[in-house]
C-alpha positions in Angstrom: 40.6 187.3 167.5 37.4 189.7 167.8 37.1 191.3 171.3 34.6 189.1 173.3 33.7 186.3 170.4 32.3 184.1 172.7 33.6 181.1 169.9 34.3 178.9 172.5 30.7 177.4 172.9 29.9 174.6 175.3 32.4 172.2 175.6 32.9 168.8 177.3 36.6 169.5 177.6 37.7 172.4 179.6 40.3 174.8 179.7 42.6 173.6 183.1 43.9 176.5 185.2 46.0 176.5 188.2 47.9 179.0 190.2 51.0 179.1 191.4 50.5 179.8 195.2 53.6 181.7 196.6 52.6 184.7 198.8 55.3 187.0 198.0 53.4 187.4 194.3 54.8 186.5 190.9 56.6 189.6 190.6 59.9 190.4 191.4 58.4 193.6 193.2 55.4 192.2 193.8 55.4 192.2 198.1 56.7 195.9 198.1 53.4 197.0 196.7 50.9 198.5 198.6 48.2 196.1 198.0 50.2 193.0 199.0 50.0 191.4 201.7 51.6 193.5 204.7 53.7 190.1 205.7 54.0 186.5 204.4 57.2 184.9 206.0 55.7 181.7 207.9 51.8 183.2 207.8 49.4 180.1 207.7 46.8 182.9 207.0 48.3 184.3 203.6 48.1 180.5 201.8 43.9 180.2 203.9 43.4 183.1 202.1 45.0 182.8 198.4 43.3 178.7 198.7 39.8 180.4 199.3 39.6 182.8 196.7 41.3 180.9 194.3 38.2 178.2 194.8 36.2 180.7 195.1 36.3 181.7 191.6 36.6 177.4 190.9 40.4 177.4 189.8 41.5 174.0 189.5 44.5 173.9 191.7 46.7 175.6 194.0 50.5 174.4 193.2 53.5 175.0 195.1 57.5 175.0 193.8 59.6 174.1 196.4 63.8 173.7 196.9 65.4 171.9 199.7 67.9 175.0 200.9 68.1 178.8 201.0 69.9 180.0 197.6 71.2 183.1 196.4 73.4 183.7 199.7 76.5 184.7 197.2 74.4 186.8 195.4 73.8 189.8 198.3 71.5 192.0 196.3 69.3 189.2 195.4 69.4 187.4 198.8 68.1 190.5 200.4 65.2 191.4 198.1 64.3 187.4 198.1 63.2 186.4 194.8 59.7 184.4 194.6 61.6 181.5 193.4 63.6 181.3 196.4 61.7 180.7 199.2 64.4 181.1 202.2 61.5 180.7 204.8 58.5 179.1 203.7 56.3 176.2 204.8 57.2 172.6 203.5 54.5 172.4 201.3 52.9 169.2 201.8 53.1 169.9 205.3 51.1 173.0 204.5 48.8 171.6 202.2 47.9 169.1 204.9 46.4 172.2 207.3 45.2 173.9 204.0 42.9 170.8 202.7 40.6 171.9 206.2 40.1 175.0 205.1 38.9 173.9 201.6 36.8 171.5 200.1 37.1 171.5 196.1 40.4 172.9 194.9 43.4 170.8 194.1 46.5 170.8 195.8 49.7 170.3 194.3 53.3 169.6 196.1 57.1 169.4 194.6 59.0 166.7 196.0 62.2 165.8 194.5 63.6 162.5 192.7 66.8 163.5 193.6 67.1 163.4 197.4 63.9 161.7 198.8 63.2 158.2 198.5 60.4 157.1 196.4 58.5 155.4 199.6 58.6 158.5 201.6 57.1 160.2 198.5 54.5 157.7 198.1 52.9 157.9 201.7 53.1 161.4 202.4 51.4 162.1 198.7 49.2 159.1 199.7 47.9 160.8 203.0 47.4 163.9 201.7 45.0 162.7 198.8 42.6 161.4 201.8 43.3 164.2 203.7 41.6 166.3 201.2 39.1 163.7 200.0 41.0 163.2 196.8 42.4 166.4 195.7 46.7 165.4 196.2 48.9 166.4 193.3 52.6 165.5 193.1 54.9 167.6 191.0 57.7 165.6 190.1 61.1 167.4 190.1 64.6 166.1 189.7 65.8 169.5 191.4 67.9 172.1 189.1 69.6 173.6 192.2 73.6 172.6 192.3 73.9 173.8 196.5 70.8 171.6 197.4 73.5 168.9 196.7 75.4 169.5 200.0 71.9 169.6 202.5 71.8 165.8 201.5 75.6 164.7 202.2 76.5 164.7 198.6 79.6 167.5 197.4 78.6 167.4 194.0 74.8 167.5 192.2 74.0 164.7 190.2 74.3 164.9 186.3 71.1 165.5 184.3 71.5 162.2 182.6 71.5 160.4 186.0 69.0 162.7 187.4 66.4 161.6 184.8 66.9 157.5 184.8 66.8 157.8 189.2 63.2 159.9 188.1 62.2 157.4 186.0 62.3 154.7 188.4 61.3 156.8 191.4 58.1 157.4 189.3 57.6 153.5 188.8 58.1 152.6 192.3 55.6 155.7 193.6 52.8 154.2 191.5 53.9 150.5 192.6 53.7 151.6 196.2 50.1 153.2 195.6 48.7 150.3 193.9 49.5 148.3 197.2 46.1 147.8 198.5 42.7 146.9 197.0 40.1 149.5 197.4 38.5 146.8 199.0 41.2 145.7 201.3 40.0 146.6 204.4 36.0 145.4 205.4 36.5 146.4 208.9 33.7 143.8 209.7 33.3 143.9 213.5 30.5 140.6 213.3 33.3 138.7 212.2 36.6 140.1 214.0 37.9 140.6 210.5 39.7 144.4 209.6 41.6 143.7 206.3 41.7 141.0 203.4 45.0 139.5 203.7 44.9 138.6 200.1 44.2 142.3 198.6 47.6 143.6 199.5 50.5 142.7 197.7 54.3 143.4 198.7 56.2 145.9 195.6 59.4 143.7 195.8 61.2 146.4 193.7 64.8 146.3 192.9 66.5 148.2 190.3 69.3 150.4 189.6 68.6 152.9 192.1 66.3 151.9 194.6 65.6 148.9 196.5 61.9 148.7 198.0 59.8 145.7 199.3 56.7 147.2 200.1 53.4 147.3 200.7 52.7 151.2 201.6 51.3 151.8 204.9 48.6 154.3 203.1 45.0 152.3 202.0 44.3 153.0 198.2 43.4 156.9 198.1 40.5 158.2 197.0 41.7 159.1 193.4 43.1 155.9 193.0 46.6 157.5 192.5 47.6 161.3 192.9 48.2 163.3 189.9 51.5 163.5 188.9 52.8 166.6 187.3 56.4 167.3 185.9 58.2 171.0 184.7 61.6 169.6 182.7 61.1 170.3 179.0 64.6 169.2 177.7 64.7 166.0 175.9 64.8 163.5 179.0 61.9 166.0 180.8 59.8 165.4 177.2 60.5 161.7 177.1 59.4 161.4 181.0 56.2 163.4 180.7 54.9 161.3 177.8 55.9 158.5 179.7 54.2 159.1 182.9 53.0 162.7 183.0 49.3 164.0 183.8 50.3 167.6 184.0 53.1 169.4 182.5 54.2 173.0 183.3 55.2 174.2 179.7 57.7 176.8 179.2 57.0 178.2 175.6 57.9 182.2 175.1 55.5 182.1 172.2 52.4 180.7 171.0 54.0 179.4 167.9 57.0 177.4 170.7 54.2 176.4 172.9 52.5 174.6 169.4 55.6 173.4 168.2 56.3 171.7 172.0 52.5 170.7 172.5 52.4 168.9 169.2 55.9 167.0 170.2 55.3 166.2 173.4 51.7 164.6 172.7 53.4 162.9 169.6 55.5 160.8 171.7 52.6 159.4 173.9 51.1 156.8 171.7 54.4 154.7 171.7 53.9 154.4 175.7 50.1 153.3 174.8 48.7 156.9 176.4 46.4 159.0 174.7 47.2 162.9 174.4 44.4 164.1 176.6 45.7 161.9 179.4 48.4 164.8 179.7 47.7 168.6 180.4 50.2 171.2 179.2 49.9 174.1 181.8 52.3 177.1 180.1 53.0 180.3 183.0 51.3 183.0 182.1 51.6 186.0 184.3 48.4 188.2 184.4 48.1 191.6 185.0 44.7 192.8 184.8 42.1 195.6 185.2 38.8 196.9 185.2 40.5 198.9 182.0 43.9 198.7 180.0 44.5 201.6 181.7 44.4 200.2 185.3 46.1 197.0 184.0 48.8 199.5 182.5 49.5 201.4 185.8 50.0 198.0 188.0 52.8 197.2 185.8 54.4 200.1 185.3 54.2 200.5 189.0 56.0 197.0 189.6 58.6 197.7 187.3 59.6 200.8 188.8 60.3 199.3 191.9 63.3 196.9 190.6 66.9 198.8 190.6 68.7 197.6 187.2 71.6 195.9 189.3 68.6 193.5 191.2 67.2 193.1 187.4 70.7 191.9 186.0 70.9 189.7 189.2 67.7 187.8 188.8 68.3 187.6 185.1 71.8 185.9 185.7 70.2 183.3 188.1 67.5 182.4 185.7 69.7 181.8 182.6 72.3 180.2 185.0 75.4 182.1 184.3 77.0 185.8 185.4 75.5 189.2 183.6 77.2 191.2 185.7 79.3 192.7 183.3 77.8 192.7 180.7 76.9 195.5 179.0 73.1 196.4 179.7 72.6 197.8 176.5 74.0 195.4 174.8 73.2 192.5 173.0 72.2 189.7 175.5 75.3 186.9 175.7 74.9 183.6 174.8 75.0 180.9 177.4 78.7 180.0 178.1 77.6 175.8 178.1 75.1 173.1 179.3 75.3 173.9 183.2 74.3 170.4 185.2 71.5 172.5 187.3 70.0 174.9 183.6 66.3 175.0 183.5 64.1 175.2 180.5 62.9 178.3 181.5 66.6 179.6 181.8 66.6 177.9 177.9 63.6 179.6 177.1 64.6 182.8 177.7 68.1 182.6 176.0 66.7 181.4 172.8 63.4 184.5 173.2 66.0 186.8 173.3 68.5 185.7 170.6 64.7 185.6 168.3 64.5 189.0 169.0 67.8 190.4 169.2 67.2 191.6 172.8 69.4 193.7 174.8 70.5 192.4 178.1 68.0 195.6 179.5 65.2 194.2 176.8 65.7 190.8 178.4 65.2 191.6 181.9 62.8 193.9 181.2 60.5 191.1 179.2 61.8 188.5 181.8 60.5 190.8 185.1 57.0 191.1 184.8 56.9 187.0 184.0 59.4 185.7 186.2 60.8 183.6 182.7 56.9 182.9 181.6 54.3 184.3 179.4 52.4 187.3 180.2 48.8 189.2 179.6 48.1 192.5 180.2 44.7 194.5 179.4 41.1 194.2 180.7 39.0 191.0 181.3 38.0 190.5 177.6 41.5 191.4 176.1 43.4 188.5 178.6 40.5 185.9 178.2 40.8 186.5 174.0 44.6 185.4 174.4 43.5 182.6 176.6 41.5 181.3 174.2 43.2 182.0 171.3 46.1 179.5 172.4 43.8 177.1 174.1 41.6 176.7 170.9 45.0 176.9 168.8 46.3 173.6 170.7 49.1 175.2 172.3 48.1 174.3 175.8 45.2 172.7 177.5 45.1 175.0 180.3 47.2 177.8 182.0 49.1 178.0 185.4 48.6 181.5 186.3 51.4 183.1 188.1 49.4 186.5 190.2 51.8 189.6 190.2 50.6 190.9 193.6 49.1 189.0 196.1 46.1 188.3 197.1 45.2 191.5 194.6 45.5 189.9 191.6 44.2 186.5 192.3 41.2 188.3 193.6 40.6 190.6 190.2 41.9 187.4 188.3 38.6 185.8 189.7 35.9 188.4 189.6 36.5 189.7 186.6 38.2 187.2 184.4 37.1 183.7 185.0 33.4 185.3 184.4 34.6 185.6 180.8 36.0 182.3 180.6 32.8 180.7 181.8 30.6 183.5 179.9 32.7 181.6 176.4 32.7 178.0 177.7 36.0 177.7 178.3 35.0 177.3 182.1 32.6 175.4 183.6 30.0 177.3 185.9 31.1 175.3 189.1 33.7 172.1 189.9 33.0 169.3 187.9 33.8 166.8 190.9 35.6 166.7 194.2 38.7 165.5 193.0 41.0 166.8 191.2 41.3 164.4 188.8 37.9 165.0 187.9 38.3 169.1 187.7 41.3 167.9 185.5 39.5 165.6 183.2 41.7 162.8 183.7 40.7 159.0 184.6 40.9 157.4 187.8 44.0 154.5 187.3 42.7 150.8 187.0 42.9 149.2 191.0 45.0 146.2 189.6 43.2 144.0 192.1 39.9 144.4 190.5 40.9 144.8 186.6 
């Protein structure tokens, strides 16, 4: 594509973009660089101030990953340097996106809670209160935790299997949206003429029983403001697909090419009439890294900057943990091994980057080196024009509908990301010149659920 086409044009639908909102940066050097921020273990201020530049330059949504125990402790290396997927010491994050939604007023905010180990009631209200909270901005990302170790925090010795995993997420996800559709909007008139708080007869119990959970209902939540929160979902293996055409609003893709990412777009939105869903009721969000500057050349010296910073054996180490198996001995000039079997925690990213790197007959040194600056994800790299032409080239070529951006250094490159590229994306159409609401499903595009009361 031409350097600053502009083909975009006004458009009613809008390219989505989130960020991934960890403080340590998206890098695995990213909090040793000097324009990072000089601490981020426990600091409330670090996620006030990523939130309000982030809507400052109108970015859909703020999203946080999140694990229920502290990993890597066998891997000493790793451990110490603390990978940003790890997360030994952070906030839990709906807790945090509770104090975070008073400090804001537009952008969306969007929580992991697992399937696996919380019960779909808990889930329900604490989603539920955050979406008033923030005056309808609540996101749920819908995880059936990959983690083997988070097992034994919840009084298990073993992790569930996949298959298991998915059919308790299925039915976790049914009983959620049961427990928000509890109350009428109208359910409570709060009439102080006639004594009268609540309409007895626009609340109705869930009186859910299944395989794996057993829940009566109602929620103790009124119907929020969105109607429901969004509900997003990262798997991408066959159950993941089936579960985001199912139920999905939001997907966090995990394509290493454009040509994967069309191949998976096309699939997954293939499989959405047979649930009665239309394709635009789901938004593919692919990672995409971005390193950018005023010039190629400033964009050029970040990375290379990052990437000295990571020692070969820390490299190898936070390769091995993303593909889910020991590189330790392999050789790092050599080709990059094959995965040894299906483990019962592997990610699709993990997937993703076996399968990139037996396509291009990558070294286990290529791999790491490719894998680094994207933490398993895409990546950019140029000025403002050059990473908004790649935007829109998959965008427009109906490989994602949207991007959630994962910031190498923070709050640098969230900052740069929005003066100097989202002007571009607006300057094309691909962004609109404010919020189009105040919820999120309305930055999103998506409808607000039916109250079953009144339809």
């Amino acid at each position: 594509m031409a350097r600053g086409t502009g083909q975009g044009g006004a458009r009613r639908r809008m390219m989505v973009l989130g960020f991934t909102g960890g403080a340590l940066g998206g890098h695995l050097g990213g909090w040793r660089h000097r324009d990072s921020f000089p601490t981020t273990t426990m600091q409330l201020q670090c996620m006030v101030e990523m939130a309000r530049i982030a809507e400052r330059g109108q970015l859909d949504m703020m999203f946080l990953a999140d694990g229920n125990g502290v990993r890597q402790m066998d891997k000493p290396a790793l451990f110490a340097a603390n990978s940003p997927s790890d997360r030994p010491a952070v906030f839990e994050p709906v807790t945090l996106f509770a104090a975070l939604a008073q400090h804001t007023s537009k952008i969306g905010l969007v929580a992991t809670a697992t399937t696996t180990y919380e019960e779909p009631f808990s889930i329900a209200r604490k989603f539920a209160s955050l979406d008033h909270l923030s005056g309808g901005r609540a996101g749920w990302n819908l995880v059936t935790t990959q983690y083997v170790e988070d097992a034994k925090n919840f009084g298990r010795d073993e992790h569930m299997g996949r298959v298991e995993r998915y059919e308790r997420a299925h039915e976790s996800l049914d009983v959620v949206r049961a427990l928000w559709d509890s109350w009428a909007t109208d359910a409570f008139p709060q009439d102080k003429a006639t004594g009268q708080y609540l309409d007895p007869a626009r609340v109705r119990l869930t009186q859910h029983r299944g395989t794996h959970f057993a829940v009566k209902g109602p929620l103790n939540v009124a119907r929020t403001p969105q109607g429901q929160p969004v509900v997003f979902m990262a798997g991408q293996s066959e159950a993941g697909k089936e579960l985001a055409a199912y139920g999905g609003e939001g997907l966090f893709g995990t394509a290493s090419s454009k040509a994967q990412a069309q191949k998976e777009y096309a699939d997954i939105k293939g499989r959405m009439p047979k649930y009665g869903r239309p394709p635009d009721a789901l938004k593919i969000l692919p990672a995409l890294s971005v390193f950018v500057g005023r010039t190629r050349a400033e964009a050029d010296a970040l990375y290379e900057e990052l990437q000295s910073l990571i020692a070969p054996s820390l490299a190898v180490s936070y390769l091995s943990k993303l593909v889910g198996f020991d590189l330790t001995d392999a050789p790092l000039d050599g080709p990059m091994p094959a995965s040894p079997g299906e483990s019962v925690g592997g990610t699709a990213i993990g997937r993703s980057v076996l399968e990139m790197a037996a396509r291009e007959g990558l070294s286990v040194r290529g791999t790491y080196e490719r894998v680094l600056p994207s933490m398993g994800g895409n990546m950019v790299k140029g000025d403002p024009v050059e990473i908004a032409d790649m935007m829109e080239d998959w965008y427009t070529g109906k490989a994602c509908d949207g991007f959630m951006l994962s910031m190498p250094v923070q709050p640098r490159s969230l900052r740069d990301f929005v003066e100097l590229v989202v002007p571009e994306l607006q300057r094309r159409g691909l962004r609109p010149p404010d919020y189009r609401g105040t919820t999120l499903r309305e930055n999103m595009g998506l409808p607000i659920p039916a109250d079953p009361f009144l339809h």
